[in-house]
PAVORO-286654 format. One record per residue (C-alpha): residue number from 1; residue in one letter; y, x, z. Coordinates in Angstrom, 3 decimals. Layout:
<recs>
@roba->NUM	marfi->a	north->Y	east->X	up->Z .
...
</recs>
This chain:
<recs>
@roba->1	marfi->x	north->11.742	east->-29.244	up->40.692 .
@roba->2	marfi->x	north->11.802	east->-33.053	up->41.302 .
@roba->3	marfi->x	north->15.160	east->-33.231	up->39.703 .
@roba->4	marfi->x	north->14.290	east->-31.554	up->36.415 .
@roba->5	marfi->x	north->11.223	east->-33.121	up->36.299 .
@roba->6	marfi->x	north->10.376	east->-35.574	up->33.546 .
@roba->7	marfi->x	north->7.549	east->-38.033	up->34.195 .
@roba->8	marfi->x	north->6.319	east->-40.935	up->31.947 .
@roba->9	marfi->x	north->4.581	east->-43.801	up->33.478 .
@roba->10	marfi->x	north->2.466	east->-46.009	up->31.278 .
@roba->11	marfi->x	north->1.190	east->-48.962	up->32.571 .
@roba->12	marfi->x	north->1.048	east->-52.851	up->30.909 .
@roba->13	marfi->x	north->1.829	east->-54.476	up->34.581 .
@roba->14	marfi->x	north->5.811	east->-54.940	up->35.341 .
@roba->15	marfi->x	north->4.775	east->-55.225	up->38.876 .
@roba->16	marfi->x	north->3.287	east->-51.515	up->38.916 .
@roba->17	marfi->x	north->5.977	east->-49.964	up->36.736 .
@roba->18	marfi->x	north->8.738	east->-51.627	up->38.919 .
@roba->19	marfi->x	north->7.249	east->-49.741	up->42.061 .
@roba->20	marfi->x	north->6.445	east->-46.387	up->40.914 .
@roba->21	marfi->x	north->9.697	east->-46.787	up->38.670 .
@roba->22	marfi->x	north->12.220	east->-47.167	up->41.587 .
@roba->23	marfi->x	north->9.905	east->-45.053	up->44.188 .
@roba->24	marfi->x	north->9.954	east->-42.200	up->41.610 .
@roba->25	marfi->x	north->13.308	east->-42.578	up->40.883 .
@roba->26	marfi->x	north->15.023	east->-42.468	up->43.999 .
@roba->27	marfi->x	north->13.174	east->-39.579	up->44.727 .
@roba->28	marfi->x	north->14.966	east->-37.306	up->42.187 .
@roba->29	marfi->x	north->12.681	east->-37.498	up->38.982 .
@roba->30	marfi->x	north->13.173	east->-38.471	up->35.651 .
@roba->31	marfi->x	north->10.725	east->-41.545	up->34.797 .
@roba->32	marfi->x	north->10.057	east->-42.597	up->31.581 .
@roba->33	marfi->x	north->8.238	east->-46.082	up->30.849 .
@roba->34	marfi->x	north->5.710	east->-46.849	up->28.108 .
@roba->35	marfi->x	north->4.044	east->-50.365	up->28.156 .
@roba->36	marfi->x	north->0.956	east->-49.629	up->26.812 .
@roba->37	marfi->x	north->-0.918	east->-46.845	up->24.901 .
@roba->38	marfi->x	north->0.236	east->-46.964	up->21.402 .
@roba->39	marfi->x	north->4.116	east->-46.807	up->22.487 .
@roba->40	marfi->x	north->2.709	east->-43.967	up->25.156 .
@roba->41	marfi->x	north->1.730	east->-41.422	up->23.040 .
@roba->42	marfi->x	north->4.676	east->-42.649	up->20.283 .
@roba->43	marfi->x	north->7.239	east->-41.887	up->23.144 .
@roba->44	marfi->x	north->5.391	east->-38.496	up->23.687 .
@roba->45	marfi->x	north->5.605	east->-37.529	up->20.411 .
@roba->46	marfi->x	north->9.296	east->-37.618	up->20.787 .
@roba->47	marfi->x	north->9.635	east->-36.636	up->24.422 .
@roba->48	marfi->x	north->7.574	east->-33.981	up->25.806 .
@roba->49	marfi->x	north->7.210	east->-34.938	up->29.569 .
@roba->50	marfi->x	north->6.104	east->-32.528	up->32.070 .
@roba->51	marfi->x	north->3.435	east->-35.118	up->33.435 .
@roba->52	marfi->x	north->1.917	east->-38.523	up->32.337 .
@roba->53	marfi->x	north->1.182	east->-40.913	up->34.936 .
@roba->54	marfi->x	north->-1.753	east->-43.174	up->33.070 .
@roba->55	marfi->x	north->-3.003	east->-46.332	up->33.342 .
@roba->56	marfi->x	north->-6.072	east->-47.308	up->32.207 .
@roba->57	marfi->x	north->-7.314	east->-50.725	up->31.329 .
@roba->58	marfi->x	north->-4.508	east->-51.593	up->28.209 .
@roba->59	marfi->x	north->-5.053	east->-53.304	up->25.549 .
@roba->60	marfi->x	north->-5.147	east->-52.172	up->21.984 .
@roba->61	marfi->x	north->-5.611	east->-48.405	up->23.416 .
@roba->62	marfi->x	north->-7.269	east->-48.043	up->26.946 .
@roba->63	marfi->x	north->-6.212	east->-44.566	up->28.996 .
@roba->64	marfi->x	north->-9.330	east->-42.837	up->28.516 .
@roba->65	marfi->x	north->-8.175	east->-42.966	up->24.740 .
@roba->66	marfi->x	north->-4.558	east->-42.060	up->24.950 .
@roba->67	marfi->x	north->-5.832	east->-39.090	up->26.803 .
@roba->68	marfi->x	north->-8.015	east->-37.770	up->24.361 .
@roba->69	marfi->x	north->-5.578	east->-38.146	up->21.770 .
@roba->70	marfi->x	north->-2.780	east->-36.459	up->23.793 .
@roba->71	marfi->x	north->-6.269	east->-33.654	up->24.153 .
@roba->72	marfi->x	north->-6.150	east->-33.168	up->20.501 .
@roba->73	marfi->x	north->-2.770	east->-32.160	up->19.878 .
@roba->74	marfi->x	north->-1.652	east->-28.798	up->20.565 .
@roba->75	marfi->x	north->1.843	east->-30.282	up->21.576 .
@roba->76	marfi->x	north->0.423	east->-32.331	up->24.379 .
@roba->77	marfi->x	north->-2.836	east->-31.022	up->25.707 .
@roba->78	marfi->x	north->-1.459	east->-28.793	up->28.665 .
@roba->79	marfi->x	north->1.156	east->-32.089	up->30.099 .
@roba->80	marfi->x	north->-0.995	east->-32.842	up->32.946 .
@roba->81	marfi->x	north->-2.108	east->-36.693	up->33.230 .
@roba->82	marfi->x	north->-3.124	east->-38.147	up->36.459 .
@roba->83	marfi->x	north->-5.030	east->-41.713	up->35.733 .
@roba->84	marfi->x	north->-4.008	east->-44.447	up->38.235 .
@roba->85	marfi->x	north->-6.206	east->-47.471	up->38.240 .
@roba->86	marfi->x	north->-8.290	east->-50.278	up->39.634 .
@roba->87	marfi->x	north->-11.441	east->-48.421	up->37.869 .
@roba->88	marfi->x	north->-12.978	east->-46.751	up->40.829 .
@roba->89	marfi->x	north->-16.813	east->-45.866	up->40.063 .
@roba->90	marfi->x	north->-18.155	east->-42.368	up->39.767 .
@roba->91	marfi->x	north->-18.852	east->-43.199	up->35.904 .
@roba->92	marfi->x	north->-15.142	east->-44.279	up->35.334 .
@roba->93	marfi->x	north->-13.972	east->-40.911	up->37.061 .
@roba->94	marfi->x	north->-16.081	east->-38.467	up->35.213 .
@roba->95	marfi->x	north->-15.109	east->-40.718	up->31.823 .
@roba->96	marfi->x	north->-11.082	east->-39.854	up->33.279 .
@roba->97	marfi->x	north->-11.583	east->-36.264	up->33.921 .
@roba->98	marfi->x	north->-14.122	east->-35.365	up->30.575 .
@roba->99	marfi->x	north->-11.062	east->-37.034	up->28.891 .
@roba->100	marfi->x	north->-8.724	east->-34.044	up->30.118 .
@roba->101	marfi->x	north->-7.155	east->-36.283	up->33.192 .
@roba->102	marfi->x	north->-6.281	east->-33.682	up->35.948 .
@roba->103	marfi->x	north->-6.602	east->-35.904	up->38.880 .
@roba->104	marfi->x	north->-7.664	east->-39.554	up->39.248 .
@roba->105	marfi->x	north->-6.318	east->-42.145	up->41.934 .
@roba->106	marfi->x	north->-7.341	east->-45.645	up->42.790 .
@roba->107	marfi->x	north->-5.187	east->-48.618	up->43.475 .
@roba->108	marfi->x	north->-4.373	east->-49.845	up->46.165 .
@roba->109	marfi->x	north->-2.604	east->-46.381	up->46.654 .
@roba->110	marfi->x	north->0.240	east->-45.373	up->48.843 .
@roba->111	marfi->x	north->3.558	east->-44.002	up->47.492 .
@roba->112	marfi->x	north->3.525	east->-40.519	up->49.473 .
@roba->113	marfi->x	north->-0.357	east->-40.270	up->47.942 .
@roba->114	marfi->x	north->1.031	east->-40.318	up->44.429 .
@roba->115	marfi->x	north->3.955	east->-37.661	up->45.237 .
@roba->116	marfi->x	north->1.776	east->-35.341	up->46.517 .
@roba->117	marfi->x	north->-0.233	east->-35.471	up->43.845 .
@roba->118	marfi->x	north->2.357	east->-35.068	up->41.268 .
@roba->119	marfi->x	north->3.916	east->-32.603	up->43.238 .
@roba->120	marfi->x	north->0.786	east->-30.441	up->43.428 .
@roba->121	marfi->x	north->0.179	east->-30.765	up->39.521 .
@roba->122	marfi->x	north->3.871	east->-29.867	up->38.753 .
@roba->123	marfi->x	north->3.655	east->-27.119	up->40.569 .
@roba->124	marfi->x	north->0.357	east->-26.147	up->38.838 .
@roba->125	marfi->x	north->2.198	east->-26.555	up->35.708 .
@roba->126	marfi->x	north->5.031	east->-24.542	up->36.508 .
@roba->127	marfi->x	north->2.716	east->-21.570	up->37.547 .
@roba->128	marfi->x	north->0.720	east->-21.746	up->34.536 .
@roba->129	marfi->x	north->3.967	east->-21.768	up->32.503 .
@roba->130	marfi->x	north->5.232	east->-18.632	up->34.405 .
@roba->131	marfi->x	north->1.609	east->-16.770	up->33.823 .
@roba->132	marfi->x	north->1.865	east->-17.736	up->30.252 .
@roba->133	marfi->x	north->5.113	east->-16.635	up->29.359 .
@roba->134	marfi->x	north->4.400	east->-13.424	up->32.107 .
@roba->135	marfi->x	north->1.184	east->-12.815	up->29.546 .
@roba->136	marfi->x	north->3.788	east->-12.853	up->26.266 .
@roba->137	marfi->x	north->5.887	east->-10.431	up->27.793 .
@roba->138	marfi->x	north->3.022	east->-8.070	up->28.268 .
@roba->139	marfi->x	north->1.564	east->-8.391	up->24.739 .
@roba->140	marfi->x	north->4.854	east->-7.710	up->23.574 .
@roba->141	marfi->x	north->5.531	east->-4.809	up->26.084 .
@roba->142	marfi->x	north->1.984	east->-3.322	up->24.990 .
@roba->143	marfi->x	north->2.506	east->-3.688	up->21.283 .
@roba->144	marfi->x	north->5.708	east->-2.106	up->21.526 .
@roba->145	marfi->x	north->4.344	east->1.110	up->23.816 .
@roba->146	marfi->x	north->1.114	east->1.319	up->21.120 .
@roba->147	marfi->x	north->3.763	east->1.631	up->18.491 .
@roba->148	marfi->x	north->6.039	east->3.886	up->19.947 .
@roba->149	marfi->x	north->2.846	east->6.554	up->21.135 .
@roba->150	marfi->x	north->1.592	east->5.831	up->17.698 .
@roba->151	marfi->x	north->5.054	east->7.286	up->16.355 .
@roba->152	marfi->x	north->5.666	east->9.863	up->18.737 .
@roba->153	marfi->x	north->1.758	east->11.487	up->18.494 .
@roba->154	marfi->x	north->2.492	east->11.309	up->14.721 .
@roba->155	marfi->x	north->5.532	east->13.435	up->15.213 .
@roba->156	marfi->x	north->4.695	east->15.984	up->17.264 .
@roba->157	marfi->x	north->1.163	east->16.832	up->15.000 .
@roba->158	marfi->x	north->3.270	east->18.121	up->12.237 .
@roba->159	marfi->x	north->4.814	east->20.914	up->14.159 .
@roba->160	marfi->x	north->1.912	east->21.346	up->16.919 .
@roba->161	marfi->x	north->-0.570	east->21.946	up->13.993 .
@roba->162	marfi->x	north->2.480	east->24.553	up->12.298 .
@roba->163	marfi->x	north->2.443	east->26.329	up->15.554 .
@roba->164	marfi->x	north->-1.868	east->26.278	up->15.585 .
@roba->165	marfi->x	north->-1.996	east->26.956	up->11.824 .
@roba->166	marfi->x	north->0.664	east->29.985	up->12.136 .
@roba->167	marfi->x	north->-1.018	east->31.529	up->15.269 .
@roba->168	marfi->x	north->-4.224	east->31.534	up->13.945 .
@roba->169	marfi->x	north->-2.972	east->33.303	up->10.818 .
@roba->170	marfi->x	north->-1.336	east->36.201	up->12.904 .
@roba->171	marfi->x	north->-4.593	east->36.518	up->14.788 .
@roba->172	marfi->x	north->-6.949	east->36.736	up->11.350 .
@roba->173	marfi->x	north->-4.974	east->39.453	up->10.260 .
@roba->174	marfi->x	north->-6.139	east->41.686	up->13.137 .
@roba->175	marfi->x	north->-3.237	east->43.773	up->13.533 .
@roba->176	marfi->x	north->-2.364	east->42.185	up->17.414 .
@roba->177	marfi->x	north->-3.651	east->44.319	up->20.028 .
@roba->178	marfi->x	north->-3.794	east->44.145	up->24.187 .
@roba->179	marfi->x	north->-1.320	east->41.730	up->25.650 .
@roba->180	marfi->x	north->0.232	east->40.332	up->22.408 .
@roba->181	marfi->x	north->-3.286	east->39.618	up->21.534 .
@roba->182	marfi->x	north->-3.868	east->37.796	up->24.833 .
@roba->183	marfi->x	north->-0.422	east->35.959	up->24.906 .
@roba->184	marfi->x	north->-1.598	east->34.885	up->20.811 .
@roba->185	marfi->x	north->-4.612	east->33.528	up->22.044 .
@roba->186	marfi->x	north->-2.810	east->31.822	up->24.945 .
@roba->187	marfi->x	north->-0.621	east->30.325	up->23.072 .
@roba->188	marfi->x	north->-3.589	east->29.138	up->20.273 .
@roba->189	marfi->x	north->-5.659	east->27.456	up->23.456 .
@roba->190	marfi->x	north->-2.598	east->25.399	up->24.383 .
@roba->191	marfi->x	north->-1.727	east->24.237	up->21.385 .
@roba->192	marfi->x	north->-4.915	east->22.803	up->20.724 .
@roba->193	marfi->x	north->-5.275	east->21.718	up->24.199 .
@roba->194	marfi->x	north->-1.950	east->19.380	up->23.386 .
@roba->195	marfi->x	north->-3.350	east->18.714	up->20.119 .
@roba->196	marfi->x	north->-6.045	east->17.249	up->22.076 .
@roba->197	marfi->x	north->-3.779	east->15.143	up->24.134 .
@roba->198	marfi->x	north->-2.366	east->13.862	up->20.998 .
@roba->199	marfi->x	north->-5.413	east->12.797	up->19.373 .
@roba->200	marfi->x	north->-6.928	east->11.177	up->22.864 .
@roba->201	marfi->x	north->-3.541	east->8.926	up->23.086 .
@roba->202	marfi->x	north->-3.904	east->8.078	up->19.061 .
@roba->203	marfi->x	north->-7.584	east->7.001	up->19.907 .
@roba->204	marfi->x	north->-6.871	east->4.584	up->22.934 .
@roba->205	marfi->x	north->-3.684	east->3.328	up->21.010 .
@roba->206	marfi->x	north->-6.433	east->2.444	up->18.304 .
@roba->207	marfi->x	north->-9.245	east->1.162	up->20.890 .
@roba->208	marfi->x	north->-6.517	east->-1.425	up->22.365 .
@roba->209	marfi->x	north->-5.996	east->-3.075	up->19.517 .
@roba->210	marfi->x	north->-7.718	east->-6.498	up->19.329 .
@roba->211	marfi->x	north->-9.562	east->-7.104	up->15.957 .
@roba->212	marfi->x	north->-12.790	east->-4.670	up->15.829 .
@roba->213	marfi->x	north->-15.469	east->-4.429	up->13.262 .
@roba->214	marfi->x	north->-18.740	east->-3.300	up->13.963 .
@roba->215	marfi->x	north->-20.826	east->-1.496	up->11.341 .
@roba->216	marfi->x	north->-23.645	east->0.736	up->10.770 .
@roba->217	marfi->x	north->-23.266	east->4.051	up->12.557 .
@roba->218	marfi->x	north->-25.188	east->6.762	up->10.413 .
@roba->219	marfi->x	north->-26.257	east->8.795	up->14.155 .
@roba->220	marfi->x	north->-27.344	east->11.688	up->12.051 .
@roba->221	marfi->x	north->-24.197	east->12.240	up->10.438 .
@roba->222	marfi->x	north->-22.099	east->11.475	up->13.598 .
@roba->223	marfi->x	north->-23.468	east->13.878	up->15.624 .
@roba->224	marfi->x	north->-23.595	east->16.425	up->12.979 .
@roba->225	marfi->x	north->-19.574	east->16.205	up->12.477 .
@roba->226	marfi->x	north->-19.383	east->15.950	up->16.621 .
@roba->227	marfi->x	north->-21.329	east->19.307	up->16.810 .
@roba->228	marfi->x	north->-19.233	east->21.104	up->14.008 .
@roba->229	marfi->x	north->-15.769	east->19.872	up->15.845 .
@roba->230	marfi->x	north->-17.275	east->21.437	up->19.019 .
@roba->231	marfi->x	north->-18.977	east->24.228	up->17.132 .
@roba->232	marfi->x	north->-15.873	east->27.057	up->18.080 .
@roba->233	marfi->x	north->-16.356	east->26.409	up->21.532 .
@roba->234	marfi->x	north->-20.312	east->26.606	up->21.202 .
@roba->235	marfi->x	north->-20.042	east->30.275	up->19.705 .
@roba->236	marfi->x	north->-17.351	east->31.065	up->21.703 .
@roba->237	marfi->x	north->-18.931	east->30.423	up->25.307 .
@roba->238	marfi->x	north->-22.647	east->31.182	up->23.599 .
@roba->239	marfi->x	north->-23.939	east->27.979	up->24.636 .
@roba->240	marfi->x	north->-27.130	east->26.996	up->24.139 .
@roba->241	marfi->x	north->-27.181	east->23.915	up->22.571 .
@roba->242	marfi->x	north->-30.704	east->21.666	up->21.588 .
@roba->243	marfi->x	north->-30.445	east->18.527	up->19.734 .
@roba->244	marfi->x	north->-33.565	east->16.112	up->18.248 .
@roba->245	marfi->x	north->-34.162	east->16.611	up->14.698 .
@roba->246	marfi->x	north->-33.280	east->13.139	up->14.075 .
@roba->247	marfi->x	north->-31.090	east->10.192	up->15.000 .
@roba->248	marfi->x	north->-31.929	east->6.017	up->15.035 .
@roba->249	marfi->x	north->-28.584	east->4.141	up->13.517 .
@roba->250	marfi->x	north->-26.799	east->2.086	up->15.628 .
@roba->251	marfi->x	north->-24.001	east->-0.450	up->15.419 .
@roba->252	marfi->x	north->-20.550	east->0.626	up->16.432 .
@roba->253	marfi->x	north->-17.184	east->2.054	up->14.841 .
@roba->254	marfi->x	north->-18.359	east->6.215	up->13.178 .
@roba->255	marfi->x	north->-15.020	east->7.456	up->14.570 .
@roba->256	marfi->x	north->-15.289	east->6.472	up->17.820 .
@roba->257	marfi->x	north->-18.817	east->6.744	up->18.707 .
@roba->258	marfi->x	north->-17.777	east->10.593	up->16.882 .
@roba->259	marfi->x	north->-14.582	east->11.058	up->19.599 .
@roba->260	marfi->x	north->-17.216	east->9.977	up->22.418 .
@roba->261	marfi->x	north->-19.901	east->12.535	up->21.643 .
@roba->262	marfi->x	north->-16.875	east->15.517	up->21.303 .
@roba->263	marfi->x	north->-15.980	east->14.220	up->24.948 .
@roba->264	marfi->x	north->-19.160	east->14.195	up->26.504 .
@roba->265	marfi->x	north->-20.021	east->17.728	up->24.764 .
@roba->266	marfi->x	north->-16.682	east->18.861	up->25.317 .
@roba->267	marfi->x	north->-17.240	east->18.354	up->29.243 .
@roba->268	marfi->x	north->-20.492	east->19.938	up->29.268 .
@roba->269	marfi->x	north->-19.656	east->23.278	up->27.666 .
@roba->270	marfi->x	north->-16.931	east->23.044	up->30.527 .
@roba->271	marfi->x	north->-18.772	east->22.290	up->33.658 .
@roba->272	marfi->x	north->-22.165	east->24.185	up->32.513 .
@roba->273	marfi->x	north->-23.398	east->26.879	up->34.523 .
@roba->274	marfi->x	north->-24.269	east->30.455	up->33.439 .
@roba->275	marfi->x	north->-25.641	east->30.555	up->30.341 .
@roba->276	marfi->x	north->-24.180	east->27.190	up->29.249 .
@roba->277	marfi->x	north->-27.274	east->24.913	up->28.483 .
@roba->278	marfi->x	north->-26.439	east->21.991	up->26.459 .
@roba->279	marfi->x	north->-28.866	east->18.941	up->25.692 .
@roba->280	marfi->x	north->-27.921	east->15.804	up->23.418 .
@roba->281	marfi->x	north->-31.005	east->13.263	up->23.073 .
@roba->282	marfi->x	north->-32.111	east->9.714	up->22.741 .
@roba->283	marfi->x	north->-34.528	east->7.011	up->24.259 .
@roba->284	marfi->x	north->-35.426	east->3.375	up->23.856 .
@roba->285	marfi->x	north->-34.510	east->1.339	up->27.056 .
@roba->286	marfi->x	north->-37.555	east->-0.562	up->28.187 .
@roba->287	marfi->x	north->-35.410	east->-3.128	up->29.917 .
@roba->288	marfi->x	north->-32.831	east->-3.649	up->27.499 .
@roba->289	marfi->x	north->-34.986	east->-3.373	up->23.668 .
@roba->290	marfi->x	north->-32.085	east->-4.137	up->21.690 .
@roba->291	marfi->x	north->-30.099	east->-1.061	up->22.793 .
@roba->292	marfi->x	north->-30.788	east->3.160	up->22.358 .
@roba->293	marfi->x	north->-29.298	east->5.022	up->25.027 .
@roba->294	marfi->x	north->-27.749	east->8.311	up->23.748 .
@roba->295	marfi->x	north->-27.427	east->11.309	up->26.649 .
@roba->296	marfi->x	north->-26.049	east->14.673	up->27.056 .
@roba->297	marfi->x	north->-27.343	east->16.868	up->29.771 .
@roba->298	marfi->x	north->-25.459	east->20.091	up->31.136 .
@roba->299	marfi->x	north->-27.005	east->22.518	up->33.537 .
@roba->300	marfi->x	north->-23.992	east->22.630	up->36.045 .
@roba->301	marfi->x	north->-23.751	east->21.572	up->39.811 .
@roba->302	marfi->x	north->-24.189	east->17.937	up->39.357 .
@roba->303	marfi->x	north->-21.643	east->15.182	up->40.505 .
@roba->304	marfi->x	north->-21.861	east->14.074	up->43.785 .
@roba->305	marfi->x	north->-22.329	east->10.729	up->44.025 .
@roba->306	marfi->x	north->-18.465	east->9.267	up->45.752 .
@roba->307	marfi->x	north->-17.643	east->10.748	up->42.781 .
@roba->308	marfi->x	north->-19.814	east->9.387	up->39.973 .
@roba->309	marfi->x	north->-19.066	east->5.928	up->41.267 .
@roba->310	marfi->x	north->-15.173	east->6.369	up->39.878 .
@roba->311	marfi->x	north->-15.110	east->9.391	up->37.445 .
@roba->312	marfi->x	north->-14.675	east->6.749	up->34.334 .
@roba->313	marfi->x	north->-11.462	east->5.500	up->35.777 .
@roba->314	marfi->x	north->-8.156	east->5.985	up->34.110 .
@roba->315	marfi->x	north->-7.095	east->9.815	up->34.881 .
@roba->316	marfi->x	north->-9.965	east->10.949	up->37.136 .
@roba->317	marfi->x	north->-11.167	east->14.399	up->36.379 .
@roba->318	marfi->x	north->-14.956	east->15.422	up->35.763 .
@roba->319	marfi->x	north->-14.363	east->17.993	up->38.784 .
@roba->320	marfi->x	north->-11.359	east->17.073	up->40.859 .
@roba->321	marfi->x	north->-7.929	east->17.835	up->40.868 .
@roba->322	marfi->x	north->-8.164	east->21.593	up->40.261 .
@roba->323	marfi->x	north->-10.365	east->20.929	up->36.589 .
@roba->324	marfi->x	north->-9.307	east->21.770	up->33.766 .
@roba->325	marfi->x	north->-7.912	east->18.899	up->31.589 .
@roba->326	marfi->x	north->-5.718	east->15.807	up->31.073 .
@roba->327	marfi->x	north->-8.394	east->13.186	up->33.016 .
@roba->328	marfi->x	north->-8.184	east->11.014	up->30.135 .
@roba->329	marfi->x	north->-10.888	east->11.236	up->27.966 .
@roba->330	marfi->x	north->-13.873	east->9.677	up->29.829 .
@roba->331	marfi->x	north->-11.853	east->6.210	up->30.828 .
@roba->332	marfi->x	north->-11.301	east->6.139	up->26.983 .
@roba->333	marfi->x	north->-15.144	east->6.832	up->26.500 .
@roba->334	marfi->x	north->-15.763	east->3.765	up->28.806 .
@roba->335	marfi->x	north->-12.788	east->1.656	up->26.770 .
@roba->336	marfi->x	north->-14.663	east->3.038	up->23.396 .
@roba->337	marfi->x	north->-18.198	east->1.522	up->24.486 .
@roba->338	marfi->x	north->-17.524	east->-1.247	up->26.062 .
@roba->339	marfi->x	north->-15.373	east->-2.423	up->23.551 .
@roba->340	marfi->x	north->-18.956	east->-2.211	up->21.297 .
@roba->341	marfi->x	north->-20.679	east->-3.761	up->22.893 .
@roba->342	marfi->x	north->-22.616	east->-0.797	up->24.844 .
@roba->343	marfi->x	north->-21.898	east->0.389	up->28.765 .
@roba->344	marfi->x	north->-21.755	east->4.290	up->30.286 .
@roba->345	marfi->x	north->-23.493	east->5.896	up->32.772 .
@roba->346	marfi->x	north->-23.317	east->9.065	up->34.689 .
@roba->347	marfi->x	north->-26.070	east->11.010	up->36.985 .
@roba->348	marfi->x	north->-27.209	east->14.349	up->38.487 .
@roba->349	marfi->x	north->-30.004	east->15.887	up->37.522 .
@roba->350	marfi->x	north->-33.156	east->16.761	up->40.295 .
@roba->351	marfi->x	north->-32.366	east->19.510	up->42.548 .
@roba->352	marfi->x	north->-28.548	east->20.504	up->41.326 .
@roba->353	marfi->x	north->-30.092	east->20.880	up->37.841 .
@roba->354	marfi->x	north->-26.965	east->19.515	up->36.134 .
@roba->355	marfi->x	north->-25.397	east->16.240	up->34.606 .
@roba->356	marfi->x	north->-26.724	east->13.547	up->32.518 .
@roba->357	marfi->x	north->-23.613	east->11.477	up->30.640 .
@roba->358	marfi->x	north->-25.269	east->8.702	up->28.769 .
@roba->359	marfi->x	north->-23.853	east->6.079	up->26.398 .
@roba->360	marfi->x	north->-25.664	east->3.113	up->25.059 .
@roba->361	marfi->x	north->-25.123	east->0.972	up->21.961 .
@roba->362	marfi->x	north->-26.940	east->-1.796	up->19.963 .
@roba->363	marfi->x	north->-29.473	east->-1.015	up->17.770 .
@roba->364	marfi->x	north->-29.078	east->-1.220	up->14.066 .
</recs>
């Protein structure tokens, strides 16, 4: 490091930068010399060194000033500077680090004080370089695996929702009986269980994506369109399903607060018990007046609690290993809400009396 390293010493005393000069030299950096603030930052504007060793009482430009000025730029605001002066007080060391100094040292100092220093702060530097070009490689990497499950849940729609579309026209015309009626029907339910898949891994591509606007969620008609996705399944397994007659607005994104409703209903028509009861409802939050919090009640077992405390986490199944389904869709539920502003929550009902999934989001 100390041989690739580039330091620049300012200082308007010969004496000093004769010292530091040699000391530095000989032991394997690169110093560079600037008399006095103006020709400092000049000389950085030219040569970018990896750290600034600063005097402070100059004339024309003090430290303090070169500092700030080295602050402003984008160029030069991460090249750490380490003040070395006579100015010792409390005030003058605060002034040095508000500034944007990274360390501050006194004179009379000793030589192997000073290299540890600058040694520490390289080091510093170095790490923050690696993190910062370890960060870039991620956005990148991430950007690029958005993309490509972007493009390759885009391709397989076309022919999942032939196969869906196709199947479900064989079965309408009634003429299947027995097995082949079975194996249609099988073959129907795993379609749209991958069509599912599909349209979980669009949503999180969507949720990951930085820039967000929040708008007016119309509740009413987002539950409505939540309810008629789910509506097959409903009639299917006869749940019984009760709903307010009315929803408050909220603030959010339509299609996503619409994807986590279909989840949370989804998972309650699949862990109810016998007949299915399912209960969607809202409440004000006495602690928190700026938020509703939106629930959906099944009458299953309940969740024990080890497992409530991690069933949002990525791939973690509503009832263990042996449930039905990819484990996917309540981490995005959590991604969905937090990412509005809102949190989730998960609890059993008294006595075994089923689930309560909740969801809460600003008020409109």
């Amino acid at each position: 490091m100390e041989s690739q390293a580039r330091i620049l010493l300012v200082d308007d005393n010969p004496t000093n930068i004769d010292v530091l000069y040699n000391f530095l030299a000989d032991v394997g950096y690169e110093v560079l010399v600037a008399e006095d603030g103006i020709s400092a930052l000049e000389r950085v504007s030219f040569v970018k060194p990896d750290l600034i060793l600063l005097d402070v009482m100059m004339p024309h430009v003090d430290g303090f000033e070169v500092c700030r000025k080295l602050q402003e730029d984008e160029e030069t605001r991460n090249i750490p500077v380490i003040f070395i002066t006579a100015l010792g007080s409390v005030e003058d060391k605060i002034t040095g680090f508000q500034s944007g100094g990274v360390d501050y040292v006194t004179k009379p100092f000793q030589n192997d004080e000073i290299l540890a220093r600058i040694r520490n702060h390289l080091e510093l530097r170095s790490t923050r370089k690696s993190l910062e070009i370890q960060n870039e490689q991620l956005r990148s990497q991430n950007e690029s695996l958005d993309a490509y499950a972007r493009t390759v849940a885009h391709d397989l729609k076309n022919p999942l929702n032939l196969i869906i579309n196709f199947s479900k026209f064989i079965q309408d015309e009634g003429m299947l009986t027995g097995v082949p009626k079975e194996d249609l029907e099988r073959i129907i339910d795993s379609a749209e269980h991958m069509n599912h898949i599909i349209q979980d891994l669009l949503l999180l591509a969507q949720v990951r994506r930085e820039d967000v606007e929040l708008v007016k969620v119309n509740m009413d008609l987002v539950v409505q369109l939540s309810v008629d996705r789910m509506m097959g399944e409903v009639n299917k397994q006869n749940v019984i399903l009760e709903q307010p007659d009315s929803w408050p607005d909220a603030v959010g994104v339509s299609s996503w607060v619409q994807a986590v409703w279909v989840n949370y209903i989804s998972n309650a028509i699949k862990y109810g018990g016998e007949p299915k009861k399912v209960k969607l409802s809202w409440n004000e939050i006495p602690d928190n007046p700026d938020y509703y919090r939106f629930n959906v009640e099944d009458n299953g077992m309940g969740i024990p609690e080890d497992q409530r405390l991690k069933i949002f986490d990525e791939f973690t199944r509503v009832g263990g290993e042996k449930s039905e389904g990819h484990g996917i869709g309540l981490s995005i539920v959590r991604r969905i809400i937090r990412r509005l502003g809102g949190d989730v929550e998960v609890e059993s009902l008294d006595h075994g009396q089923g689930s309560r999934f909740s969801f809460t989001l600003r008020k409109h």
